[in-house]
N, C-alpha and C positions, 0 to 999 in steps of 0.2 A: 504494500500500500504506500502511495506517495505522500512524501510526508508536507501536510498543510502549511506550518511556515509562517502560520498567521500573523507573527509578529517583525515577518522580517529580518529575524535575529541569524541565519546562515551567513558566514562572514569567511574571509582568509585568514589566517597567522601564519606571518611569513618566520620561523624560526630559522637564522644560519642559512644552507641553502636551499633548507627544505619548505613545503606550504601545507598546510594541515585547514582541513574545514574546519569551523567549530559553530557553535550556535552560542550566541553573544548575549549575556545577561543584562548587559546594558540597554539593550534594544527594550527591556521591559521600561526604561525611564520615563517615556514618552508618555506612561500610563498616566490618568490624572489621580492622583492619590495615592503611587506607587511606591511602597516599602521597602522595596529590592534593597535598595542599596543599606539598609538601616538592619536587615533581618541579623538573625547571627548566623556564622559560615555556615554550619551546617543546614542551616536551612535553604541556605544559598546552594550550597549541592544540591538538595533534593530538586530545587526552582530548577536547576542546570538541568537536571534528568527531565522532569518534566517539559521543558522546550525542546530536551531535542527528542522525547519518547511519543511529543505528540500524535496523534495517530486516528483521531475523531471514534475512537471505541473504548479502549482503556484511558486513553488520557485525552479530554479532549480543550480545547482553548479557556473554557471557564475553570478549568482544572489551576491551568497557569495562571490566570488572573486571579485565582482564589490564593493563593498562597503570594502571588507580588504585592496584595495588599492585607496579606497577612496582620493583624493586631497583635501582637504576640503575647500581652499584657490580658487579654482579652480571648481567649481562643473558644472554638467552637467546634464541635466534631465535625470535622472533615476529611471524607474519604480520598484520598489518593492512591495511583498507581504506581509504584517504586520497579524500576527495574537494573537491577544489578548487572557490574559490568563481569561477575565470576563468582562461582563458588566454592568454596574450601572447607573440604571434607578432615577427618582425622577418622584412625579407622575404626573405632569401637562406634560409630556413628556411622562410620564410610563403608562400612562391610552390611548394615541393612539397606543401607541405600542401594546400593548397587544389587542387595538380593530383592528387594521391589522394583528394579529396573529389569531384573532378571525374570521376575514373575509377571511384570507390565507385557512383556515381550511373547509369554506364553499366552496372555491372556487377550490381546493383541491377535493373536493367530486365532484363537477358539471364537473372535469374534469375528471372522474375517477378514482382517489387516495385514501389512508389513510389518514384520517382527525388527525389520531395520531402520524401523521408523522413531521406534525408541531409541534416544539418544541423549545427550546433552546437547541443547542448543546454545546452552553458553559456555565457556571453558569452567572447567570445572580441576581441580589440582585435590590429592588426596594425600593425606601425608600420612604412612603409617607412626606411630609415635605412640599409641597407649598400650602397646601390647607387651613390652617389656617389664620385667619382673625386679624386684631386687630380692633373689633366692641366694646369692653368694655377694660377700660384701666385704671389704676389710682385707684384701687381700689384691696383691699385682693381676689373678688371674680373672678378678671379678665381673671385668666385659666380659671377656669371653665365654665365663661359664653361663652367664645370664644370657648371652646371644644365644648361645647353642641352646639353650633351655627354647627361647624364645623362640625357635624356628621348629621347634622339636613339637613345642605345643600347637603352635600355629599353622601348620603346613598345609591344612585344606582353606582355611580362610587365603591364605596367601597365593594357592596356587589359583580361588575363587578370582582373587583380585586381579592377577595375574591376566585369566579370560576376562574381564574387564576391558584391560589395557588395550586386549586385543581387539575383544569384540565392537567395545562403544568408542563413536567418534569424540572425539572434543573433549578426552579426557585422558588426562596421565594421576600415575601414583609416585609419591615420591616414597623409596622403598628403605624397611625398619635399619635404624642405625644412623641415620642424618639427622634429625633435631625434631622438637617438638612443633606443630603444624604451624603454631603462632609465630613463632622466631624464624622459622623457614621464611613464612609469609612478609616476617617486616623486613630480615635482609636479603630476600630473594625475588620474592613471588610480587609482589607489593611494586607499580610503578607507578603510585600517585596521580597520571597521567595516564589514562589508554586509548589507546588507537585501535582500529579499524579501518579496512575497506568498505568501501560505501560507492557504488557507479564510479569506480574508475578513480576517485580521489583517497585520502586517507583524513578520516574523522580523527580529531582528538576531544578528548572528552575524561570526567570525573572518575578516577578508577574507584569502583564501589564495588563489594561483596556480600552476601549472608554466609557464615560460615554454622555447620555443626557442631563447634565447640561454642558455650557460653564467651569463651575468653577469645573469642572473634575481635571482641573489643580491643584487644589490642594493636593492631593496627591505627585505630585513633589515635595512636600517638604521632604517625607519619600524616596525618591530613586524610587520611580516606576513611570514606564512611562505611561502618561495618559493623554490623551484629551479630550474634546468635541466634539461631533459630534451631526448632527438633528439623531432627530427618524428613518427616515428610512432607515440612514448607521449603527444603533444599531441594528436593527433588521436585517438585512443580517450581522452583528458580530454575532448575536445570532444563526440563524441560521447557522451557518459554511463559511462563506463565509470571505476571507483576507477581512481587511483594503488595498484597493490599494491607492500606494501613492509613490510619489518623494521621494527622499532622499532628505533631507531638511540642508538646509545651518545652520551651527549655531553659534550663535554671543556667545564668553565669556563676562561674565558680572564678573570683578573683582571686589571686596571685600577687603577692608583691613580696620583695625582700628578697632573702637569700637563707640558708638553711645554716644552722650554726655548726661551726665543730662538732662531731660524736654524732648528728644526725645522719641518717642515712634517706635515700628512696625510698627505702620499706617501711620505715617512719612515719615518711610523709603519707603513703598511700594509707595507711591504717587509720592515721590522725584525719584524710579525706572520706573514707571509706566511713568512719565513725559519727564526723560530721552529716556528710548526706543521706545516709539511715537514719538521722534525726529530721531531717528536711523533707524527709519522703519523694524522693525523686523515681519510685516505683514506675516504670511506663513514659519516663520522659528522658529526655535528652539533657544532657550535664555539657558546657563548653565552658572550656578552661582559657581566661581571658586576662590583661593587666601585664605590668613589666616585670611579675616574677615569671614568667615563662621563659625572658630572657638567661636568668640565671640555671634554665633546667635543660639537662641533656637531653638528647632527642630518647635514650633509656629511661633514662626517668619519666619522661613523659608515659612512654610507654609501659612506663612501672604502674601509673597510674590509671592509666587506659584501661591495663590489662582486668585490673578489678572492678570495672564498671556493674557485673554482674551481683556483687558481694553488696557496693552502695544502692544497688537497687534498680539504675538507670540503663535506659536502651544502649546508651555510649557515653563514654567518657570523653570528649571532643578539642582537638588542639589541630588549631588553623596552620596551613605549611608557612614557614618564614626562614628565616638565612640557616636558621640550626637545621632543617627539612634537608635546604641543598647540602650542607655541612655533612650528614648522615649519609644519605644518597651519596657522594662521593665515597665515603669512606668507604661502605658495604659494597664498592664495586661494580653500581651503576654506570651506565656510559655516562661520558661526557655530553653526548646528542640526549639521553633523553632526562639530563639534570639541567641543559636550558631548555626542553619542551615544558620540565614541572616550573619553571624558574618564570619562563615568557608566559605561559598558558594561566598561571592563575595570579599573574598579575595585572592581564590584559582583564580577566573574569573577575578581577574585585575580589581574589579567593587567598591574598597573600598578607600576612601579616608584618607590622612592625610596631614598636614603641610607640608610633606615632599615630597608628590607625585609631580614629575612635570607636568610642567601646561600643557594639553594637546593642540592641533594645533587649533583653530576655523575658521572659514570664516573671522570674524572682531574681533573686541573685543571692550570693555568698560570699564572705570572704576568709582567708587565713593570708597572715604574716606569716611567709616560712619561717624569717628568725626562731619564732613561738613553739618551731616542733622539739618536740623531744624523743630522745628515744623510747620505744614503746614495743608489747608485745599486743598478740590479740587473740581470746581466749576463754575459758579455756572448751568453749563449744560453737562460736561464732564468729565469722570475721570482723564483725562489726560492733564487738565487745574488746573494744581498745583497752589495753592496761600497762598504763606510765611503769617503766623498768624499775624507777627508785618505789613502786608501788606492789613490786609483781610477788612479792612475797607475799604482805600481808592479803594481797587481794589472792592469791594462791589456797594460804590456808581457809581463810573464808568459803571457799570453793570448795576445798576438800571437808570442810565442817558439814558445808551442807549437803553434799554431796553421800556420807557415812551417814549423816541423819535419814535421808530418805533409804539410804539401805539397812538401817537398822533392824528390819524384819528379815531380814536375811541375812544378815552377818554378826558376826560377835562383836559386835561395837553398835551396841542399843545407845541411843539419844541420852544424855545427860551422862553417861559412862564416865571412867577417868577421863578412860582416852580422848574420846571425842570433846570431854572439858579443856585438857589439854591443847588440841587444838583450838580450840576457840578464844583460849587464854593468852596464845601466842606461844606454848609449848610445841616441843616437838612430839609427836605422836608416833614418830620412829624409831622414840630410844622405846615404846613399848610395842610396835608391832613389825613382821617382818619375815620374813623365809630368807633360811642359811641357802645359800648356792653355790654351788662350783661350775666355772664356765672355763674354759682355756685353760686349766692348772689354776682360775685363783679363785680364792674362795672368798665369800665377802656376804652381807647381808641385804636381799635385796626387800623392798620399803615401800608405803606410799610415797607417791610424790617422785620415785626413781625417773630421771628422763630412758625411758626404753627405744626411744626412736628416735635419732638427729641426722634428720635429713636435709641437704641442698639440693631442690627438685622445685620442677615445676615452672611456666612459665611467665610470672607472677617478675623470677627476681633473675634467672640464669640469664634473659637477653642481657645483662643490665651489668656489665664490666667493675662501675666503681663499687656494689656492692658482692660481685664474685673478689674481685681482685682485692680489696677488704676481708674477706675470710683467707683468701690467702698469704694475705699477708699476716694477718692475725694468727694463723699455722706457723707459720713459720718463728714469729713471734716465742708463741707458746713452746715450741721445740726448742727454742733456743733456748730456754729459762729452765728445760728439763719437765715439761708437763708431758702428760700423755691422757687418751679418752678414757673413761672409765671401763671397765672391764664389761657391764651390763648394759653399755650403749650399742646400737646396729646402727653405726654411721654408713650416709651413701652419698654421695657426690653424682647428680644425673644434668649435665651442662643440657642447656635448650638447644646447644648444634655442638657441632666439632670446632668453631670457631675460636667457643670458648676456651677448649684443651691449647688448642693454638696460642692463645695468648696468654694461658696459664704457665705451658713452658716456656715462652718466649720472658716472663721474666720471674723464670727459673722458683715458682712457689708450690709446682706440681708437686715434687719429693717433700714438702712440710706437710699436705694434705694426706700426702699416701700414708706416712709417718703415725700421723692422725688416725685413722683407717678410713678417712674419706676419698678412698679410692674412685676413681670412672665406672659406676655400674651400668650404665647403658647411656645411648641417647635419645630419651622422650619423657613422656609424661610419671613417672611412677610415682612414688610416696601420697602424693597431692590427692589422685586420682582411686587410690586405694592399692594399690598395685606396691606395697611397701615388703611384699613376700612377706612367709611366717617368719616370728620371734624364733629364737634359736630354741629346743625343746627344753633344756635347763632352766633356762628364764620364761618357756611360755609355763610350764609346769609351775615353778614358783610362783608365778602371779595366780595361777588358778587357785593354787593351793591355799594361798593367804588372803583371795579374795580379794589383792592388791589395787587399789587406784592408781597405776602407773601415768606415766606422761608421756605424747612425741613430743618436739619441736621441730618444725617444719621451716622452710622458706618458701612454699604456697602457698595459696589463697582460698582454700577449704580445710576446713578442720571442724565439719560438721560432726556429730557422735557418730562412732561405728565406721565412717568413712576411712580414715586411713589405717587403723588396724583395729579388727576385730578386739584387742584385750590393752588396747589402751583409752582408760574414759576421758583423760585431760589430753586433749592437744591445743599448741600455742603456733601460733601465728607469728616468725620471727625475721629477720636478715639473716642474711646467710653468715657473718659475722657472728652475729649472735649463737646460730645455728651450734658454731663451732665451737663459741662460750660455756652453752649448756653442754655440751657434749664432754667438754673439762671437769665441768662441775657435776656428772651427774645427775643432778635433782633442781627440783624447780623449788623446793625451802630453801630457797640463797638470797641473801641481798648482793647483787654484784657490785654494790658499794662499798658497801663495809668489812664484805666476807673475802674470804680468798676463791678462788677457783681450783686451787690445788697447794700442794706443795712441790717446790720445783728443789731444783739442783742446789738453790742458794738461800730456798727458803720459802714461806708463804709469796704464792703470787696472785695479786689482783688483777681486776678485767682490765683498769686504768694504765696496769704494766706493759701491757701486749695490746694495747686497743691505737693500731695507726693513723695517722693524723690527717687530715684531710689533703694538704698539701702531697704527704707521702703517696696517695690512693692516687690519685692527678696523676702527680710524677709517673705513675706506673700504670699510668693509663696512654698516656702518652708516649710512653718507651715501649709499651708491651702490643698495642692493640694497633694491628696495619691491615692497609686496603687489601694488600697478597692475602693474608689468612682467608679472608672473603673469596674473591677471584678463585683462590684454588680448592676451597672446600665447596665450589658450589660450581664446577667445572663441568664436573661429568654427576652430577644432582639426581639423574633419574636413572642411571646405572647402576647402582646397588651393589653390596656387596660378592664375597665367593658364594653367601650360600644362599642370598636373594638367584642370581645368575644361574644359579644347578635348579630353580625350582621349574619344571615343566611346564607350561602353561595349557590349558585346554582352550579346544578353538569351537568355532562355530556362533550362527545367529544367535540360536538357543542353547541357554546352558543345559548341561547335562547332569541333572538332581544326583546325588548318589545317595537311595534311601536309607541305608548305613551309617550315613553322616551324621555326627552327635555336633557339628559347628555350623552348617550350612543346609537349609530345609527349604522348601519351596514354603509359602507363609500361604494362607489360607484367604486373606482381603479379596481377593477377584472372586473365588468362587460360586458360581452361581448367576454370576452378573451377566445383565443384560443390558440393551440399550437404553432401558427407560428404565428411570431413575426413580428408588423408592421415594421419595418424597417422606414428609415427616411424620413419623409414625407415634400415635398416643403412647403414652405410658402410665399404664395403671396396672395394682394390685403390684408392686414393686416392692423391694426388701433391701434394709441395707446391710452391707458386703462388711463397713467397717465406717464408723462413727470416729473422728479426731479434735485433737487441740489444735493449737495455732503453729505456724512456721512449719507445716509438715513440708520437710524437699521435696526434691524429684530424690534424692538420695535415699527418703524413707521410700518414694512409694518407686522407684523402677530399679528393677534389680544391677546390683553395684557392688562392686569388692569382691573377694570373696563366695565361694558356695558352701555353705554347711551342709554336709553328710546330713543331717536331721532334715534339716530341709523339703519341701516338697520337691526342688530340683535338683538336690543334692539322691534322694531316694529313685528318682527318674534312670540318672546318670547310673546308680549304683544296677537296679535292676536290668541296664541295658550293657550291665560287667562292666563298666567305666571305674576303676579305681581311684580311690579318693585322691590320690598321687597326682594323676591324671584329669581332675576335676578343672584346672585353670579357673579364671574370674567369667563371673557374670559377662564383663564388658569383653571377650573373645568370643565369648558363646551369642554376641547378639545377631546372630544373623540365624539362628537356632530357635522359633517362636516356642518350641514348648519347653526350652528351658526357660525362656524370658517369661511367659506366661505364668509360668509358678515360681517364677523369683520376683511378681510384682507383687507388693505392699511384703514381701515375707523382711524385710532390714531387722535386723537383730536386735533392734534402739527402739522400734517403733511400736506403740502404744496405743492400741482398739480399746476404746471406753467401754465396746461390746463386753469387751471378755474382761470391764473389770481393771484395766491398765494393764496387763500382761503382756510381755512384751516380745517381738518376733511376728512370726506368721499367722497369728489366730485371731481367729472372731467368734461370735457364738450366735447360735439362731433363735434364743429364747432366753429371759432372765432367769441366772441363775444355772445358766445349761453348760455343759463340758461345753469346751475350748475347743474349735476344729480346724487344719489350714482352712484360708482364705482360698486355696484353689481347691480343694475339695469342696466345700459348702457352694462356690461358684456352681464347679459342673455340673452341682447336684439338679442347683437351681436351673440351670439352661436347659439341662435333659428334659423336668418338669415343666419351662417355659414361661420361668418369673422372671421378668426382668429386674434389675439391680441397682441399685445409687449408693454413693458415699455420701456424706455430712461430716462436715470440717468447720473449723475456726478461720483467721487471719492468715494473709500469707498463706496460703494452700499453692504449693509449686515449686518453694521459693529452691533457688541452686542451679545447678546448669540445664541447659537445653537438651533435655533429655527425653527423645522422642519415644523411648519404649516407655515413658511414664504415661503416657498416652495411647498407647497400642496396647500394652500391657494389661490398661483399665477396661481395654475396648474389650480384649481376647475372653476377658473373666465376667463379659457377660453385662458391663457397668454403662448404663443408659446417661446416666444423668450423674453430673456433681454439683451440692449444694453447698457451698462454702460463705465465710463472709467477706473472703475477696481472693484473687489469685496475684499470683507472680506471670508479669505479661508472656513467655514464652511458654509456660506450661497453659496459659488460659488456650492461647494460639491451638497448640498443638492437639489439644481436646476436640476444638472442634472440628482438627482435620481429621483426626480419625470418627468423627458424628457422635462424639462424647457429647451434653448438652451440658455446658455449665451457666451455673443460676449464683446469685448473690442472695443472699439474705437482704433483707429493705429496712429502713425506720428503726438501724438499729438491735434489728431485732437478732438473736442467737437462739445456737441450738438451748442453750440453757435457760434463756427468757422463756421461752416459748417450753418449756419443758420437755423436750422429746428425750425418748430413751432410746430409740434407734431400733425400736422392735416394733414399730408401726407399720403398718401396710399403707404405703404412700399413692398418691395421684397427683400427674401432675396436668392442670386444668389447663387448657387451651392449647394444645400443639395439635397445628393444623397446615395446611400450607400457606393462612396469609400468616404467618408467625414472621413478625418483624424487626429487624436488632433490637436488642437491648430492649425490646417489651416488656412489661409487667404480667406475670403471670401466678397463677392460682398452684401452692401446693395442697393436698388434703391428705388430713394422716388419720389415719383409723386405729386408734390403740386395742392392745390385745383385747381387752373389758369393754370393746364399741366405741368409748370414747370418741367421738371427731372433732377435729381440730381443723383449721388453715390458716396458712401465711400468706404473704406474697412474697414473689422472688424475683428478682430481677435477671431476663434473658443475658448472659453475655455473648453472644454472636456478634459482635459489635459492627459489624460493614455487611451492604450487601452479599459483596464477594464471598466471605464467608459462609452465608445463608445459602449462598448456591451450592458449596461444597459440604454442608452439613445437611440438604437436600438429597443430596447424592450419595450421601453415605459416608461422606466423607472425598478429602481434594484429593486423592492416586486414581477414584474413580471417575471423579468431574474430568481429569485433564486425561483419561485414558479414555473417556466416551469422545472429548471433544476432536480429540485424536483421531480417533475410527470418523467420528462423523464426518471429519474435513480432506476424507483420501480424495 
């Protein structure tokens, strides 16, 4: 279709000796009342897409004019159509994807189509990265042995991807052992500027993406716009289809100053992070504005970007300006296309400086870096900041309360010595504790022991001055004669190979290995859940004594049960820190007052070995060059010896192998027709499982982890899979009936059905035995009850995790009635034709008294049901009792309605498909 033009904005940029079309933001000026030039950047991207995606169907001229006179102070729901310049896969996300493109294809053919038809229409980059383990750690051979595991486990998902590569157009994988998907994307993938053929010329235009990973956000830190979204809005970007979506509110977040001494990036992002989960930036856009941006690396930026997920916000947003080109140089961009970012978003008003006035926001914010301090974050949420000269006493606190609620199960009832102890600012250690021998030493392990200190995750590794800061701080500690504690499982997982590069280059590798924070892989592990089991001497002691151990991490999750099954405190640190703790052992330290060990010459504190900022510079500047780049991302989609020996399968359609316990054909198309069920009543309903507030996607889609007890732990076992052999949830997702029975089972999570019990159960009656959640499910489906959950605040919140949504579908769950969602999980619901509903007026499952053993209806689904409507619940209690609420539709955009008509968007955009051959 030719593109209307209506505003005139098609223009030349002549860059050097080349000429690129673009579509000119300025052309909106002309407009009478035109905001263009006032909006903030980011909104100024979408206005870019919108001119040049015009199209008179999905985008049409009122579209553009609605957004150039934008109010921003004022905003009003408004639908637009977003469309991405790529999409970026990682593969615990990128291995379902590709198995619904896999299933599209069959199901394609069963309706009479090209099964070649399925594709990506827009590039699409896949970075394998979560599938790495840390099984061996602390030792020179700990890559290696983790690779070999890693390929060991993995070999049908990889050989799955493999016929990918082959089969689908417009799509590469970058293959395991290169870097986490985010770090790949900001110094590789990512060219702030993209181009196309278009009739014979070459377009430039705003490089934009939806990625699979929630921490898509990072990117924001290079100027490009980028989110998370679940698998199944990836795949309808892949296939052609807009991102539909609001025009989103956005709060500035000012900037000014400079960060003092002893702060770090990780500091800053926590002290942000902590900030905007007060401001509620849930569902809107955050752009980072003022002349403290000046003072912050294009890493740092990125530091902060990267958490946008944690403060609640679609993105965390920082405009390109001279640090942009600065960065782009360094990581090895050409020279041609650092003055295409350089000319193009300075001719587009897309460029910042000191000087630029501040543009209009919804709200705004501000911090003085001077003001940060060093900080941890903890010890169950990222957005529970806790000041370092603080982390003790807010430590024991923690574990006070924490012993009090376990009081019915352990030998430490409420008001105890012990637990007085603690509460008094006693140590609770010198009375409780398991003797251990681990390595030859024997020692007493404790609450409060740090059992985990990891540097992982994409949070802090892109980020030099706070890597090269823990190594320098290694090296530090080695010199003074420290060493880790005997009951820590250090791991070092750099976000690429870059990082290795500049760690030898100024010579701090040998203090880390010394340390035992050896190179365990390169991708996502610890953060992710993928932290491998405790060693069995120490997992044994903690079961034995019922221990509250601690990790400390340098991610940006540290939800319960998320990075290891038998640690209840994890902390949120620098990777600096990382290392501190890892000296000290235990989180009852003041790193003020207290020593971290005793060295060669005597007590040494953190103040000893903590280097100075000027030092971290220095050695950022000797250590960190454009070659490391250049040549670590040479040959990028070649992959290793034993990527290389993996065989690949060919053809249109894949080849299922029913045998396969990692890759299944998934059941969504089945049945399907051309005509669309349209929206189907639900009554006589039952709920699956009743919750509190902040339930993740972490509590409800299966993550970490598979317990033997398990309902897909018992699956695996019956079909001879040994426990050995079990892998995590997140390799098995291309596998529906393991993901199926590992939705809502999280080991943390608490059904008010059964009572607060915690795990996989619910109950179908008060007072009745406890049953899995996917048992009680199929019981119901077989029967023909349809199903809903009922939750609190924040129902989603954590990463873009689209089996939290499939998961919900597979077990039979009609409807979620919460009292509000986290935006990518609300999304993702309805792409699988989940229906979720708000609670209104305030009202809760507690006001309202429901027990969650009511036979529910929900009053008016019909097919004129139109977003965000007002609808009738009616609940029929066990004794007749009837009740109603209203609840408020969230389907929020047409668009949506159409694919929640459909059964859900893999079917809307696979009928639209067949119908347009």
């Amino acid at each position: 279709m030719p593109h209307p033009n209506s505003f005139g904005s098609r223009s030349a940029l002549q860059v050097g000796d080349r000429s690129y079309a673009y579509y000119r933001l300025d052309a909106l000026d002309s407009l009478s009342g035109s905001s263009a030039r006032t909006l903030p950047f980011s909104l100024r991207v979408l206005l870019e897409n919108l001119l040049r995606g015009e199209d008179n169907a999905f985008v049409k001229k009122a579209d553009i004019e609605a957004l150039a006179h934008w109010d921003v102070k004022a905003p009003v729901d408004k639908e637009i159509a977003f469309r991405t310049a790529r999409v970026l896969l990682q593969d615990f996300t990128g291995v379902p994807c590709v198995v619904d493109l896999a299933a599209m294809r069959d199901a394609m053919v069963a309706l009479g189509g090209d099964p070649t038809r399925i594709n990506p229409l827009q590039p699409v980059d896949l970075v394998i990265d979560h599938s790495v383990q840390v099984d061996e750690y602390g030792t020179e051979a700990s890559l290696l042995l983790n690779t070999e595991l890693e390929f060991e486990r993995n070999g049908e998902r990889y050989q799955f991807l493999k016929w990918g590569q082959t089969a689908l157009r417009n799509f590469r994988a970058v293959p395991p052992g290169t870097g986490i998907c985010h770090q790949v994307n900001l110094e590789y993938l990512a060219q702030v500027v993209f181009t196309a053929q278009e009739g014979g010329e070459t377009i430039a235009y705003c490089d934009s993406l939806v990625g699979t990973d929630s921490h898509t956000t990072m990117i924001n830190g290079l100027g490009v716009l980028g989110w998370g979204v679940g698998g199944i809005e990836a795949e309808a970007a892949m296939l052609g289809q807009p991102v539909s979506m609001l025009i989103p509110e956005v709060i500035g977040f000012k900037l000014h100053g400079k960060l003092p001494a002893g702060a770090t990036a990780t500091d800053l992002v926590l002290t942000c992070t902590e900030m905007l989960r007060k401001k509620k930036v849930v569902g809107k856009f955050v752009e980072f504005y003022g002349t403290g941006l000046s003072s912050l690396a294009l890493a740092d930026r990125a530091t902060i970007a990267n958490m946008a997920p944690e403060y609640g916000a679609t993105m965390g947003f920082f405009p390109v300006d001279a640090e942009t080109l600065k960065y782009l140089r360094l990581s090895g961009r050409s020279e041609e296309q650092v003055a295409l970012v350089e000319a193009y978003t300075k001719a587009q008003g897309l460029f910042r400086t000191d000087e630029t006035p501040d543009p209009i926001f919804t709200d705004t914010l501000e911090l003085d870096l001077s003001t940060v301090v060093p900080s941890l974050a903890g010890p169950k949420r990222p957005q529970d900041r806790v000041p370092l000269t603080e982390s003790k006493r807010m430590y024991r606190e923690a574990l006070a309360a924490q012993m009090a609620s376990q009081a019915s199960a352990v030998a430490v009832p409420a008001g105890s010595a012990a637990a007085a102890m603690v509460s008094e600012g006693g140590h609770i250690e010198a009375e409780e504790g398991v003797q251990c021998t681990y390595k030859g030493q024997s020692f007493k392990l404790q609450h409060g022991h740090v059992v985990i200190a990891a540097i992982t995750s994409c949070t802090n590794t892109s980020n030099p001055s706070v890597m090269l800061a823990a190594g320098l701080l290694a090296r530090n500690a080695v010199a003074k004669g420290l060493s880790t504690k005997p009951w820590v499982k250090t791991s070092l997982a750099p976000g690429s190979k870059v990082a290795t590069e500049y760690f030898n280059k100024a010579g701090l590798m040998d203090s880390l290995d010394k340390l035992g924070f050896n190179v365990v892989g390169y991708g996502c592990t610890t953060c992710i859940g993928n932290s491998g089991p405790l060693p069995t001497e120490i997992s044994e002691a903690i079961d034995l004594g019922k221990l509250n151990v601690s990790a400390v991490l340098s991610g940006n999750r540290n939800f319960e049960g998320r990075v290891n099954p038998q640690t209840r405190f994890n902390y949120l640190a620098s990777p600096p820190l990382v290392v501190a703790y890892a000296l000290a052992g235990r989180m009852d330290i003041d790193l003020a007052t207290e020593p971290l060990g005793i060295g060669s010459d005597g007590p040494v504190f953190l103040r000893d070995i903590w280097p100075s900022p000027q030092e971290v510079e220095d050695t950022i500047l000797t250590s960190v060059k454009r070659e490391q780049f250049t040549t670590q991302y040479a040959d990028v989609f070649l992959g290793d010896k034993y990527w290389q020996a993996i065989a690949a399968p060919t053809g249109d359609q894949y080849a299922w192998d029913g045998n396969s316990t990692y890759v299944k054909n998934p059941p969504y198309f089945e049945g399907m027709t051309m005509t669309p069920p349209g929206i189907r009543p639900i009554t006589g309903a039952k709920a699956l499982g009743m919750f509190g507030d902040s339930i993740t996607t972490d509590h409800i889609s299966p993550a970490g982890s598979i317990a033997a007890a398990s309902p897909a732990g018992k699956y695996l076992s019956v079909l001879g899979v040994e426990k050995k052999d079990f892998n995590s949830y997140g390799a098995r997702r291309g596998n529906h009936e393991i993901m199926m029975r590992g939705t809502f089972a999280n080991i943390r999570l608490k059904n008010e059905l059964t009572g607060g019990k915690e795990g996989w159960w619910t109950a179908t009656a008060p007072g009745a035995e406890p049953e899995a959640i996917y048992d009680v499910s199929m019981a119901r489906q077989a029967a023909g009850v349809p199903q809903i959950v009922i939750a609190g605040k924040e129902y989603g919140t954590g990463s873009s995790r689209d089996w939290a949504a499939k998961g919900t579908m597979l077990l039979g769950v009609r409807a979620v009635i919460a009292e509000s969602f986290e935006r990518i999980h609300r999304s993702n619901l309805v792409g699988m034709g989940v229906l979720p509903l708000e609670f209104v007026n305030g009202e809760t499952r507690q006001s309202l008294g429901l027990t969650g053993f009511e036979t529910f209806e929900i009053v008016g689904l019909d097919d004129s049901l139109t977003p965000r409507a007002t609808l009738v619940v009616k609940t029929t209690a066990t004794d007749g009792t009837v009740k109603q609420f209203s609840a408020r539709c969230r389907i929020d955009t047409p668009e949506e309605m159409q694919y929640y008509k459909n059964g859900g968007i893999l079917p809307y955009v696979l009928r639209s498909l067949v119908a347009t051959k």
